[in-house]
Biotite code that builds the C-alpha atoms (Angstrom):
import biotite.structure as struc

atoms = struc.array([
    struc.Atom([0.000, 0.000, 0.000], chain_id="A", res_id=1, res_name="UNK", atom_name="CA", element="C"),
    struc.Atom([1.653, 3.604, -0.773], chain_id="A", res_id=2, res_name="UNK", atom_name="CA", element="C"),
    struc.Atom([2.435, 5.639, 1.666], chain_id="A", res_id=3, res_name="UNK", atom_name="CA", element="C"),
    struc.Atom([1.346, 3.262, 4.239], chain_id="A", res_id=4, res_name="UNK", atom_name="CA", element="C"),
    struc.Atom([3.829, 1.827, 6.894], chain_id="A", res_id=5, res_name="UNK", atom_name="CA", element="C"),
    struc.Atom([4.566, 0.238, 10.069], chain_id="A", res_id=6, res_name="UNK", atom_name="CA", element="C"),
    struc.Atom([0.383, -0.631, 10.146], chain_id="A", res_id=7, res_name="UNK", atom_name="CA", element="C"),
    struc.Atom([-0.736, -2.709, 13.070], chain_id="A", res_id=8, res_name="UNK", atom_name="CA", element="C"),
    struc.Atom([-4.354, -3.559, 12.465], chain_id="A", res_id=9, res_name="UNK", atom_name="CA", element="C"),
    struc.Atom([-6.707, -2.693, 9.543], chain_id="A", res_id=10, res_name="UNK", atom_name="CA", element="C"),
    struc.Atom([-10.352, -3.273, 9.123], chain_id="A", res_id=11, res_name="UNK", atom_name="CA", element="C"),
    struc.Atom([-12.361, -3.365, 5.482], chain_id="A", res_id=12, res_name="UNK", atom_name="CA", element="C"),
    struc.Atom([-15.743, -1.801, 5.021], chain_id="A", res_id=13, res_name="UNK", atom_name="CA", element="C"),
    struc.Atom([-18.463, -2.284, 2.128], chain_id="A", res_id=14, res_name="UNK", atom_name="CA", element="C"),
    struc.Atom([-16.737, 0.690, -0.075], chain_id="A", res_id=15, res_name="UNK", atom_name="CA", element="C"),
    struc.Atom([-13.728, 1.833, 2.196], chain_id="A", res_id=16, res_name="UNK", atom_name="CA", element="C"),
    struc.Atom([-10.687, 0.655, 4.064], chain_id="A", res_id=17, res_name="UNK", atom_name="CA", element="C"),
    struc.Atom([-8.980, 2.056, 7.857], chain_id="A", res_id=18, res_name="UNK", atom_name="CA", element="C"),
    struc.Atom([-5.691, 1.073, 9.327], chain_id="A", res_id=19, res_name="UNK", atom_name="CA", element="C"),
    struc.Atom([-4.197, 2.095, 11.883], chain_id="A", res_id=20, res_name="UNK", atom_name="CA", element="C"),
    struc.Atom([-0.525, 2.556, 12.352], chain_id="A", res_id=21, res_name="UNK", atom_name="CA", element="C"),
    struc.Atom([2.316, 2.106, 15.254], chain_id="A", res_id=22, res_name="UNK", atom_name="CA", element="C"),
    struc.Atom([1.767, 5.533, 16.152], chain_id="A", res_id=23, res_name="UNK", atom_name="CA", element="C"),
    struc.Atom([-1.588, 5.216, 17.074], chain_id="A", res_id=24, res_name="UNK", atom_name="CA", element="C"),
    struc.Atom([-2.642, 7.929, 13.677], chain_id="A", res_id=25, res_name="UNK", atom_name="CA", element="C"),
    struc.Atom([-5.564, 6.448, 11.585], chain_id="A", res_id=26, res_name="UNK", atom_name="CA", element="C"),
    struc.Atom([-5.248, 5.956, 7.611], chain_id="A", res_id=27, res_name="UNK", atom_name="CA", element="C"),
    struc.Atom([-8.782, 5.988, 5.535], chain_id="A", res_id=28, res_name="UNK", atom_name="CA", element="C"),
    struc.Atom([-9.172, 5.388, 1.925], chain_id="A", res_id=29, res_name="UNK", atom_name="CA", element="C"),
    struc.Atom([-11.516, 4.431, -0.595], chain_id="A", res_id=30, res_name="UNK", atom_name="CA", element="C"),
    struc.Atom([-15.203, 5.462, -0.443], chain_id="A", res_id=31, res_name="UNK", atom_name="CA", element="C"),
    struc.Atom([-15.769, 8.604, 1.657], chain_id="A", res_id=32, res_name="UNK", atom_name="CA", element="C"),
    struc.Atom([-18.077, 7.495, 4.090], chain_id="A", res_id=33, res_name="UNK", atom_name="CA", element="C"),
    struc.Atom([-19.795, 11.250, 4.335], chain_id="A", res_id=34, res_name="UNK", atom_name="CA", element="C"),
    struc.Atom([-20.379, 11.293, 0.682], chain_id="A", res_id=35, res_name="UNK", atom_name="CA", element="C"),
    struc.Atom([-23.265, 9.718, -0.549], chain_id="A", res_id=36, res_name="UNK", atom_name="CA", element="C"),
    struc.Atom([-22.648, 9.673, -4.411], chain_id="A", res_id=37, res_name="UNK", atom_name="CA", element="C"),
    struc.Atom([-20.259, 7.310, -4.930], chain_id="A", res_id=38, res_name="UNK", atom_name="CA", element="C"),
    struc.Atom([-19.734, 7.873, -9.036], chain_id="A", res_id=39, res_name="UNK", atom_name="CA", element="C"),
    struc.Atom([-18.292, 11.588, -7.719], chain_id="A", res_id=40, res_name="UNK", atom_name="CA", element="C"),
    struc.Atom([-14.473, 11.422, -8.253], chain_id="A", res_id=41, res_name="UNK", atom_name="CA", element="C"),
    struc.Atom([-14.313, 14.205, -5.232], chain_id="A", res_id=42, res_name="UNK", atom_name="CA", element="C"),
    struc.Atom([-16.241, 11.163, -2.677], chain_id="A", res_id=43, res_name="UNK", atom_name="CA", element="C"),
    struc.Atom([-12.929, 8.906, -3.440], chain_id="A", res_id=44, res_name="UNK", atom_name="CA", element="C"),
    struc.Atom([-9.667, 8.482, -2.027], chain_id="A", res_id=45, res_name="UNK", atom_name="CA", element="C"),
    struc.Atom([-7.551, 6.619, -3.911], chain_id="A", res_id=46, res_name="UNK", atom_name="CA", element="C"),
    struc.Atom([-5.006, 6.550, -2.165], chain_id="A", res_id=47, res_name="UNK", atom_name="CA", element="C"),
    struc.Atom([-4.772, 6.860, 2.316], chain_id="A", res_id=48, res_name="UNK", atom_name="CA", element="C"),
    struc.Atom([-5.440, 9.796, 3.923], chain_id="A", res_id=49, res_name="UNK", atom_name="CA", element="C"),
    struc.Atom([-5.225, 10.841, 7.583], chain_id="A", res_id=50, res_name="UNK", atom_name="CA", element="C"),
    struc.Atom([-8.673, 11.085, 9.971], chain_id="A", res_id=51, res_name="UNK", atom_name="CA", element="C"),
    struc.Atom([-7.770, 13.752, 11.526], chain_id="A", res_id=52, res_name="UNK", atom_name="CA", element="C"),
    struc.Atom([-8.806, 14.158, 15.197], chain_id="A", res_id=53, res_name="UNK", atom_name="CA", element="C"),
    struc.Atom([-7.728, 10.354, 16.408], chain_id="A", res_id=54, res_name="UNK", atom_name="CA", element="C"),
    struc.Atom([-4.332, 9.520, 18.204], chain_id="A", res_id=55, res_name="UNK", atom_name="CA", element="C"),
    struc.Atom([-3.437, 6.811, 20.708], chain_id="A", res_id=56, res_name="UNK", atom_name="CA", element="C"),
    struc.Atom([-6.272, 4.429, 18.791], chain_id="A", res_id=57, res_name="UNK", atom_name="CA", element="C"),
    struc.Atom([-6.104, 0.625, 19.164], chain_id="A", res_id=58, res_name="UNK", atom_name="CA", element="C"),
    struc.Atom([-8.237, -0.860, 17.414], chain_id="A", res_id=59, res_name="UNK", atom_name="CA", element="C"),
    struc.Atom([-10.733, 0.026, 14.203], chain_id="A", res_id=60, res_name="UNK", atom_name="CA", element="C"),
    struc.Atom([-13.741, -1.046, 13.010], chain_id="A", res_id=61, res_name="UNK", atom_name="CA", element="C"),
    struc.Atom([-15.655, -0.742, 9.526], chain_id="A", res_id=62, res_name="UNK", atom_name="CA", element="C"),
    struc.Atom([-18.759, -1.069, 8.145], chain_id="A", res_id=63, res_name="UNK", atom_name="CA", element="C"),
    struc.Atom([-18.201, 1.221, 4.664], chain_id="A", res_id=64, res_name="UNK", atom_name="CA", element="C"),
    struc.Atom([-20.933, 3.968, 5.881], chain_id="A", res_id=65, res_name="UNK", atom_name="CA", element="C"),
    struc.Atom([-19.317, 4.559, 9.068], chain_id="A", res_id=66, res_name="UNK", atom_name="CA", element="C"),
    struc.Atom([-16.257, 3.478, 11.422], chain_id="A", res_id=67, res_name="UNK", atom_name="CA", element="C"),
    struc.Atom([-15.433, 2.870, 14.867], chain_id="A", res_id=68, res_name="UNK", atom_name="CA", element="C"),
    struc.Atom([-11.728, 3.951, 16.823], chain_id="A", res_id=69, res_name="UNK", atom_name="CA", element="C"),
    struc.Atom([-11.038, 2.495, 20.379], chain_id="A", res_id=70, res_name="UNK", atom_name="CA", element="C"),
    struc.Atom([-8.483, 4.486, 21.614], chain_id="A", res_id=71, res_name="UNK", atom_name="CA", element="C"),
    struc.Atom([-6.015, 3.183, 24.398], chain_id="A", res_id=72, res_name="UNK", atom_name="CA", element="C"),
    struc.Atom([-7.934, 5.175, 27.209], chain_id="A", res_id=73, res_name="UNK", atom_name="CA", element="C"),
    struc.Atom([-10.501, 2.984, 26.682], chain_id="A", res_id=74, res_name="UNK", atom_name="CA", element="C"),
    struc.Atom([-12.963, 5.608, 25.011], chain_id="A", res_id=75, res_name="UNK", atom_name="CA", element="C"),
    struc.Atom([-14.857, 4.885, 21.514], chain_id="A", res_id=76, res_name="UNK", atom_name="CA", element="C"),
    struc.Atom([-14.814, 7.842, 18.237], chain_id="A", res_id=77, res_name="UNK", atom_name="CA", element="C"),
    struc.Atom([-17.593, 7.644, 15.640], chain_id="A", res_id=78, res_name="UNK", atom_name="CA", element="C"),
    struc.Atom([-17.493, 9.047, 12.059], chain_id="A", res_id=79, res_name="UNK", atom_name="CA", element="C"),
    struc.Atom([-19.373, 9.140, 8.832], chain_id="A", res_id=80, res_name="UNK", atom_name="CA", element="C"),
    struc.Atom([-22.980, 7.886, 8.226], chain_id="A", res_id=81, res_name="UNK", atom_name="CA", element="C"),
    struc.Atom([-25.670, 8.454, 11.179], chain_id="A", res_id=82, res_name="UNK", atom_name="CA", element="C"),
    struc.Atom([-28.714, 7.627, 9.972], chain_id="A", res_id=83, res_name="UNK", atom_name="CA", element="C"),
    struc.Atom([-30.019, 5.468, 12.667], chain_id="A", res_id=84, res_name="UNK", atom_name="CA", element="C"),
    struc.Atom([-27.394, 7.015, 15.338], chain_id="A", res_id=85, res_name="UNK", atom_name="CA", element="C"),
    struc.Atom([-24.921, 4.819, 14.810], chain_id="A", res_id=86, res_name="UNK", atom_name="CA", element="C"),
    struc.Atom([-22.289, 7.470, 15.474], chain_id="A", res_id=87, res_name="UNK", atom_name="CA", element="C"),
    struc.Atom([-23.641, 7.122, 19.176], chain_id="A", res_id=88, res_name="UNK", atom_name="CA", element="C"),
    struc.Atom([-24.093, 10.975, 19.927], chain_id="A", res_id=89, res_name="UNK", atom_name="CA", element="C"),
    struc.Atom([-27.815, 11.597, 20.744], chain_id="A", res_id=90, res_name="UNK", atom_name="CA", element="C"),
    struc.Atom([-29.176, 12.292, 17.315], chain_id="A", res_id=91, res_name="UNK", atom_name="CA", element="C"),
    struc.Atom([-29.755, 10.663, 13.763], chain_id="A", res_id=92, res_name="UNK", atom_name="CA", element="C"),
    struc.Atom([-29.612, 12.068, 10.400], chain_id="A", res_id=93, res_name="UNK", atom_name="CA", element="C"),
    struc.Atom([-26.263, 14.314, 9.741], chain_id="A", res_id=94, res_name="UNK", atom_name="CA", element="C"),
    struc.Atom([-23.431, 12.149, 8.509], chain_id="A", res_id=95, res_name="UNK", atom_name="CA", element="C"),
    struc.Atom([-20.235, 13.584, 10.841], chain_id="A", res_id=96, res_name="UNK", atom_name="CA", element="C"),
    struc.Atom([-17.136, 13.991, 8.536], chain_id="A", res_id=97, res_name="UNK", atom_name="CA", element="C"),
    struc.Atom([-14.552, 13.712, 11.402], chain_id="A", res_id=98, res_name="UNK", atom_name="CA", element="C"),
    struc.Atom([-14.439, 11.539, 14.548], chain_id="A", res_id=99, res_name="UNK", atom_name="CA", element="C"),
    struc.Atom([-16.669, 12.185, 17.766], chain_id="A", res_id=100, res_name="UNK", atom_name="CA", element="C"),
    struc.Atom([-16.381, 11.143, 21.247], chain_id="A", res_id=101, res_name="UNK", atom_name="CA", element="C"),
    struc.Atom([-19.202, 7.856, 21.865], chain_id="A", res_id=102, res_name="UNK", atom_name="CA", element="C"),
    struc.Atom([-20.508, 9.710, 25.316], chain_id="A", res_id=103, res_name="UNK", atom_name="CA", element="C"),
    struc.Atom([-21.054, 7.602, 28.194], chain_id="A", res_id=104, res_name="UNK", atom_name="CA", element="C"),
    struc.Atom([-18.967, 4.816, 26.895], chain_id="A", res_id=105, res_name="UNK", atom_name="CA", element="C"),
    struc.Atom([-15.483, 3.716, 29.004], chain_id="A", res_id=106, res_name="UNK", atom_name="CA", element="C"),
    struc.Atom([-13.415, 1.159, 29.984], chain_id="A", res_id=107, res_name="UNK", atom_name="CA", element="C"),
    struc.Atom([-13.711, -0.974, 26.571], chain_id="A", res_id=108, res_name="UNK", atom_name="CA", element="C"),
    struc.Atom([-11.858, -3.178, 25.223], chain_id="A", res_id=109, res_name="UNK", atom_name="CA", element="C"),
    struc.Atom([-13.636, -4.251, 21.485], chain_id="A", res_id=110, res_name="UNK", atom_name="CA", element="C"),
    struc.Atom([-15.454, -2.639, 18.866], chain_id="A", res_id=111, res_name="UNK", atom_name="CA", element="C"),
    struc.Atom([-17.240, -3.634, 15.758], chain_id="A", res_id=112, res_name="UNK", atom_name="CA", element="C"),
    struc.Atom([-19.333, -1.437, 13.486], chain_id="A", res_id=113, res_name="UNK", atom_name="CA", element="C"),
    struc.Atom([-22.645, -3.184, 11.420], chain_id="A", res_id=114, res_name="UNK", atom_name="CA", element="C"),
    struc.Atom([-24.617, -2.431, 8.490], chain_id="A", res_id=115, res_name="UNK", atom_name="CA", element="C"),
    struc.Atom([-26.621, 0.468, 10.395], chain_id="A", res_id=116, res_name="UNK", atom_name="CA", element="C"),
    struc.Atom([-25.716, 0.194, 14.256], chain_id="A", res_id=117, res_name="UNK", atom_name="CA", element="C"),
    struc.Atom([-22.445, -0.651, 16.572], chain_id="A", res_id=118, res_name="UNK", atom_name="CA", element="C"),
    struc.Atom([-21.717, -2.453, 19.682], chain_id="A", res_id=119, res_name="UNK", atom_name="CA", element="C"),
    struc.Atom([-19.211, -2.251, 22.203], chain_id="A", res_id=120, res_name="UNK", atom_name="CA", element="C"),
    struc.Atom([-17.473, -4.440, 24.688], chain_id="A", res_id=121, res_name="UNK", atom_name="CA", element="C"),
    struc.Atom([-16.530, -3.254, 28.043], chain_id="A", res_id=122, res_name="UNK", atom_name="CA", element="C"),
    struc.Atom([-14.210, -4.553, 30.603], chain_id="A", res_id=123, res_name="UNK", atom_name="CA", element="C"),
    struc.Atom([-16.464, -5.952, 32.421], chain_id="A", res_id=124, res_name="UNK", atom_name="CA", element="C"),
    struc.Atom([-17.905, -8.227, 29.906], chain_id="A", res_id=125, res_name="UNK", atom_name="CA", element="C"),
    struc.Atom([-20.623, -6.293, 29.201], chain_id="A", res_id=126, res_name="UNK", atom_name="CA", element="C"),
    struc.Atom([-22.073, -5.233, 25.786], chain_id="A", res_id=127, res_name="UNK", atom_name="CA", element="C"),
    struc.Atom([-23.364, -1.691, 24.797], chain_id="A", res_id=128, res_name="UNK", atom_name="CA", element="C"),
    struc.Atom([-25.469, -0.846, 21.564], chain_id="A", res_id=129, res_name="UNK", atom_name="CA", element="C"),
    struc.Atom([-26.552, 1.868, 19.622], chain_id="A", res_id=130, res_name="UNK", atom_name="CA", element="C"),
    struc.Atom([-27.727, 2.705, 16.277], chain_id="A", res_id=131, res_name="UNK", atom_name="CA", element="C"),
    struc.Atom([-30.581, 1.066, 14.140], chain_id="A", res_id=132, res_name="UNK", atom_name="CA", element="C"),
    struc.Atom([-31.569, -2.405, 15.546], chain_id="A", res_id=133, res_name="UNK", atom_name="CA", element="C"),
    struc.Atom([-32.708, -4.542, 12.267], chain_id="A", res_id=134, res_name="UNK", atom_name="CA", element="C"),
    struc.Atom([-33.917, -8.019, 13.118], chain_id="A", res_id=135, res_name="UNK", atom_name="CA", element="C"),
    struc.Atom([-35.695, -8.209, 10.043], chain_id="A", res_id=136, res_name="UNK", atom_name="CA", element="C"),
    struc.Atom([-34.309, -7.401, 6.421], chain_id="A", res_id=137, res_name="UNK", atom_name="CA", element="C"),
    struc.Atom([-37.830, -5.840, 5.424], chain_id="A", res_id=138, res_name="UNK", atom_name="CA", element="C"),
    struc.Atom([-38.669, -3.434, 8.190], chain_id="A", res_id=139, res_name="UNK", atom_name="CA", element="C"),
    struc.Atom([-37.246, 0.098, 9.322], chain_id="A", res_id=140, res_name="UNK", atom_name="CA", element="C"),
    struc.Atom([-34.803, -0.543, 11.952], chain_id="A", res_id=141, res_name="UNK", atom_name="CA", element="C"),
    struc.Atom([-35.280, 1.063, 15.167], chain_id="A", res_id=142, res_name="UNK", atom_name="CA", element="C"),
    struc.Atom([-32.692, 4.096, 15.937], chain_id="A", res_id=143, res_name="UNK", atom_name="CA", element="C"),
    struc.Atom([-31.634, 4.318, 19.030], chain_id="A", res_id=144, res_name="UNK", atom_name="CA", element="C"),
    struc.Atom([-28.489, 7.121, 19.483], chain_id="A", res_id=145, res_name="UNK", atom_name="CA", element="C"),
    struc.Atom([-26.959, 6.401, 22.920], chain_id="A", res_id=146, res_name="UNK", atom_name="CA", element="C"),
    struc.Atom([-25.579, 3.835, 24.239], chain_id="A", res_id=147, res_name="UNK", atom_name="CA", element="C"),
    struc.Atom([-27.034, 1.078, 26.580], chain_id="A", res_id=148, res_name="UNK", atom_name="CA", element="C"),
    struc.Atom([-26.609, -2.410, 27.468], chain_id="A", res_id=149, res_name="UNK", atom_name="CA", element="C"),
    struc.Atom([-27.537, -5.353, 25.754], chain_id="A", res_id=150, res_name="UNK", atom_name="CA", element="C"),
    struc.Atom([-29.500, -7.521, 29.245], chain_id="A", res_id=151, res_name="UNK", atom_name="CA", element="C"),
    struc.Atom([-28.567, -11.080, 29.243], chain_id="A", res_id=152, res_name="UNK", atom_name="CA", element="C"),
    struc.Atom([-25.313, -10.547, 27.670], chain_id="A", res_id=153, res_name="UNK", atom_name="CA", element="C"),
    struc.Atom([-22.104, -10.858, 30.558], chain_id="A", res_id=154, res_name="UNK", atom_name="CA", element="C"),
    struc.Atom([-18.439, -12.136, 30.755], chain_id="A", res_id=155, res_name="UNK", atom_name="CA", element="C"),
    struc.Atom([-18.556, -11.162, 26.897], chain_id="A", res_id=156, res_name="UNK", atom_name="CA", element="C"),
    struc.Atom([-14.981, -11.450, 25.260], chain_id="A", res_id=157, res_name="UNK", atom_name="CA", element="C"),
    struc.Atom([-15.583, -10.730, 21.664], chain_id="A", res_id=158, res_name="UNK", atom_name="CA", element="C"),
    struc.Atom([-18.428, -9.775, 19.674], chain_id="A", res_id=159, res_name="UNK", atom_name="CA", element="C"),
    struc.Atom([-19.003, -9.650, 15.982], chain_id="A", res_id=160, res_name="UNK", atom_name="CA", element="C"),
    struc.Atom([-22.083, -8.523, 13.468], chain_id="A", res_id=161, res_name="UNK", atom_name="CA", element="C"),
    struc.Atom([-23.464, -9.476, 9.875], chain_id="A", res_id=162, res_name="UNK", atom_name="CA", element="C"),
    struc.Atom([-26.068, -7.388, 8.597], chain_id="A", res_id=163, res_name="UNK", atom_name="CA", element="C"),
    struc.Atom([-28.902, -7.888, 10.428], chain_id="A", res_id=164, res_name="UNK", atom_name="CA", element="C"),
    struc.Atom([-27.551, -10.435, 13.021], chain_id="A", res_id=165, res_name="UNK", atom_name="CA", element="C"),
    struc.Atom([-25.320, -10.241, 15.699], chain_id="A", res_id=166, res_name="UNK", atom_name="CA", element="C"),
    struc.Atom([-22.911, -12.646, 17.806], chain_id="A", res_id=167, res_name="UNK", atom_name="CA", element="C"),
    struc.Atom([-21.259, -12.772, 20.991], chain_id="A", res_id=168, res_name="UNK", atom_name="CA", element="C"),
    struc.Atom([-18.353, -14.655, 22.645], chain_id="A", res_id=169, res_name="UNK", atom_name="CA", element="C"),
    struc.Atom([-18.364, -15.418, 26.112], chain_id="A", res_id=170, res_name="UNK", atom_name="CA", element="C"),
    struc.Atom([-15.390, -15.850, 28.061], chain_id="A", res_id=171, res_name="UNK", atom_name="CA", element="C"),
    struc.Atom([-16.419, -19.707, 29.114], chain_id="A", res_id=172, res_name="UNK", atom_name="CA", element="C"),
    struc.Atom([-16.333, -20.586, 25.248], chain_id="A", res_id=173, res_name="UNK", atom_name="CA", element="C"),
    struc.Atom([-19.693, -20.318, 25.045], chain_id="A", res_id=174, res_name="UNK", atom_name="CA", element="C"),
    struc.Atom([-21.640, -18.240, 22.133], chain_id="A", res_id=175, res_name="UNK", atom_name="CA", element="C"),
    struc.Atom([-25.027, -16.598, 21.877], chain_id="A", res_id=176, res_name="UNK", atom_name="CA", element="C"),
    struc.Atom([-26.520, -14.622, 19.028], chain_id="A", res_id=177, res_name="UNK", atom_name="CA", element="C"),
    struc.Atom([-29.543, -12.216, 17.858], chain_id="A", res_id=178, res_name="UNK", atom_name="CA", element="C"),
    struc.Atom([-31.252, -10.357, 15.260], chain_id="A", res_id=179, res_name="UNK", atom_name="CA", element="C"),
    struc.Atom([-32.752, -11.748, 12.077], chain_id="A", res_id=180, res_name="UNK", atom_name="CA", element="C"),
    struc.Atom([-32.617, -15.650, 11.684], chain_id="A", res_id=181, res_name="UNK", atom_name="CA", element="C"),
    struc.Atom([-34.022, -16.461, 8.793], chain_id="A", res_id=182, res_name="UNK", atom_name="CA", element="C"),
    struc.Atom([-30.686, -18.624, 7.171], chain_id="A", res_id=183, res_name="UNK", atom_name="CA", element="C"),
    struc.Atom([-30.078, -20.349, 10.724], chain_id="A", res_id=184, res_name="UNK", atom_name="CA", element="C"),
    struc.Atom([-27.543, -17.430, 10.823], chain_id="A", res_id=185, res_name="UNK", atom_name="CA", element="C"),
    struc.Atom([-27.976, -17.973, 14.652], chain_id="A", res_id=186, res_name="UNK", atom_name="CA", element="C"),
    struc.Atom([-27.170, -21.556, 15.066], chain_id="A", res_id=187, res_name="UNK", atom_name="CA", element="C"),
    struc.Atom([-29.481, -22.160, 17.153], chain_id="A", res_id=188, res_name="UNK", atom_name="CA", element="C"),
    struc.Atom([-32.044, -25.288, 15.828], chain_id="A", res_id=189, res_name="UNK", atom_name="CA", element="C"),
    struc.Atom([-35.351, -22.842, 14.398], chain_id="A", res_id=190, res_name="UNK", atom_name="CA", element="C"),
    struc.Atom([-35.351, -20.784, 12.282], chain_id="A", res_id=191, res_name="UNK", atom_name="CA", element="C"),
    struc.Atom([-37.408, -17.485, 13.833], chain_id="A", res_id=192, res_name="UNK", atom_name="CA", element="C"),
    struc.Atom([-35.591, -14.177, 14.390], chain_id="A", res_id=193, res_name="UNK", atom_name="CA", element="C"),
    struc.Atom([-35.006, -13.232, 18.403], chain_id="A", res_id=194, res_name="UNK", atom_name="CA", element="C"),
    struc.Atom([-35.038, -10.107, 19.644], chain_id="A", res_id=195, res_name="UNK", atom_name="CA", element="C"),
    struc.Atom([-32.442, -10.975, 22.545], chain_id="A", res_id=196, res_name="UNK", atom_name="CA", element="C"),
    struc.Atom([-29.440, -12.886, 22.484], chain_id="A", res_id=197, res_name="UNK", atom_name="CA", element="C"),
    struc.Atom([-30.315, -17.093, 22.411], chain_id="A", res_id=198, res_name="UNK", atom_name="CA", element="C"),
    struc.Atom([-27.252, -19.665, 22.840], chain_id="A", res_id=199, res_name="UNK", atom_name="CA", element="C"),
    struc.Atom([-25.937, -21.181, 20.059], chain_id="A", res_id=200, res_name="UNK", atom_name="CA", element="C"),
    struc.Atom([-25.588, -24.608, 19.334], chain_id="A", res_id=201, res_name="UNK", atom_name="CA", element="C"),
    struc.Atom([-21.578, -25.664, 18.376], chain_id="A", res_id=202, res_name="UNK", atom_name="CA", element="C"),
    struc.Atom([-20.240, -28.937, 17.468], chain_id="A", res_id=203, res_name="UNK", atom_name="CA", element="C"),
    struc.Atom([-19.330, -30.663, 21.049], chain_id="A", res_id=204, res_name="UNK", atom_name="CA", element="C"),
    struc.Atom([-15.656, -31.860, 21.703], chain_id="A", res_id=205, res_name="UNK", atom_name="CA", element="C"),
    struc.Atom([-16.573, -34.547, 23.211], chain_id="A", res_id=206, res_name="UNK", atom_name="CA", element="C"),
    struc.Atom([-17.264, -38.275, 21.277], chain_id="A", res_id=207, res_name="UNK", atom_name="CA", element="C"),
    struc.Atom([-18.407, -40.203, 23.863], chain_id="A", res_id=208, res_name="UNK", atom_name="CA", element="C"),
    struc.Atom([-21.248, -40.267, 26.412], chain_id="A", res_id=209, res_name="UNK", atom_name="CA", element="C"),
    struc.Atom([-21.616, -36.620, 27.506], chain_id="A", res_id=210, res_name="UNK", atom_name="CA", element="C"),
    struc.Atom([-20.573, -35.737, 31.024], chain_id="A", res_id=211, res_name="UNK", atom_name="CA", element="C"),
    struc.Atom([-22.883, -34.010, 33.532], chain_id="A", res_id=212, res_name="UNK", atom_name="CA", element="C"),
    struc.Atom([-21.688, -30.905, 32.325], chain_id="A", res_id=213, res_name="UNK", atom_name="CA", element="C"),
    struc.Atom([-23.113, -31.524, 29.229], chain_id="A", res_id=214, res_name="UNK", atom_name="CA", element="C"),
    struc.Atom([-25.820, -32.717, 27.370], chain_id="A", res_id=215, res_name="UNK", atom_name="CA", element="C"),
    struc.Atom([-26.196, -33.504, 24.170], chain_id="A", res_id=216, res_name="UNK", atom_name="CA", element="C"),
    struc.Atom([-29.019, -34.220, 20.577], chain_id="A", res_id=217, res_name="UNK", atom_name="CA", element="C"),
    struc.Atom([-26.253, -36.413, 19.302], chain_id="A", res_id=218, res_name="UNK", atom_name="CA", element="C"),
    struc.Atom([-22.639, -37.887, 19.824], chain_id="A", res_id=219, res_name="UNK", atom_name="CA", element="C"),
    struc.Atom([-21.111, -35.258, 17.703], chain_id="A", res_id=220, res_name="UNK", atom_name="CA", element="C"),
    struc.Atom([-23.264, -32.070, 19.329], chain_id="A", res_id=221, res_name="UNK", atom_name="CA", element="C"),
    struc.Atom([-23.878, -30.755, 22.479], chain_id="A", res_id=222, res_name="UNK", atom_name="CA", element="C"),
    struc.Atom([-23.785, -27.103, 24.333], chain_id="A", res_id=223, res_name="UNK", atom_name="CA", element="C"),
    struc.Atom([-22.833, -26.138, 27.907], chain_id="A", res_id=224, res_name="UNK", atom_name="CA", element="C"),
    struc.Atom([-26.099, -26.403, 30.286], chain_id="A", res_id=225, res_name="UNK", atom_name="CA", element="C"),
    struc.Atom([-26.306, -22.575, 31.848], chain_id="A", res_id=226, res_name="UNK", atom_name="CA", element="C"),
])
């Protein structure tokens, strides 16, 4: 990549890429994630350019229409697209062409930004969300702007999102997931969407006759008991 060196973690959106370098400074290039008309040579960066306004950052996330920074105080930054309030500040509507503070947001240690919302994971294991919750591909996500907790969801290590679904890794190996369902995209044996994070249901480990930790639907499957 020109121009681009000593990088330490990069994250790819729909129409746009972010990496972030030794120093802690954040790169952007590709589609310009305030600009909506993507044929308009002036809404492209071919080539990186600097977000201004971001140092010490740690970590990025990207969905193409807006990104996430976790800086190493802990704190999250928001920038580009906010229809749904994805950008975590309160309101909805005005894309915001360089990073903002997420208020009300410390002490995390992961970020991931989805199709129209974001989630957070704090040090205690807990996970925040704001932005447009979509369950369901064919209805208007709900916006919500600030930040609040996802209940039921604790000792959380790493999260991650698909379009209208999310996913969350516990520390004790076990997974749950939420949000639209219609592809078994939660794993879970049905098919219907869930509003609130349901367990998952991963291959077991174990071969033989399950132990009382454990039961299981078959030899080869089986889930920790809560």
């Amino acid at each position: 990549m020109v121009g681009l060196t000593d990088v330490k973690t990069i994250a790819a959106g729909e129409f746009s890429s972010v990496a972030v370098r030794e120093d802690g400074t954040v790169w952007a290039w590709g589609y310009d994630m305030v600009g909506w008309d993507m044929h308009d040579p002036s809404n492209q960066y071919l080539t990186p350019v600097q977000v201004h306004g971001l140092q010490d950052v740690q970590a990025v996330s990207n969905s193409g229409r807006h990104a996430l920074a976790l800086r190493a105080d802990g704190t999250v930054w928001a920038w580009g697209a906010n229809t749904y309030g994805q950008l975590g500040g309160g309101t909805t509507g005005w894309a915001r062409p360089t990073p903002g503070q997420v208020p009300g947001l410390t002490d995390v240690v992961a970020i991931v930004a989805g199709y129209s919302f974001s989630l957070a994971v704090r040090s205690d294991g807990t996970v925040w969300a704001w932005g447009g919750f979509r369950t369901d591909p064919l209805t208007v996500p709900e916006a919500r702007p600030t930040p609040a907790p996802i209940e039921g969801l604790t000792n959380v290590a790493a999260v991650a999102l698909g379009r209208f679904h999310g996913l969350a890794l516990r520390a004790d190996g076990t997974m749950v997931g939420w949000g639209n369902n219609e592809q078994g995209q939660l794993a879970n044996g049905e098919s219907p969407q869930h509003f609130t994070p349901v367990r998952t249901l991963l291959p077991c480990r174990f071969k033989g006759h399950p132990s009382h930790e454990h039961h299981a639907s078959g030899l080869e499957q089986c889930h920790v008991v809560p």
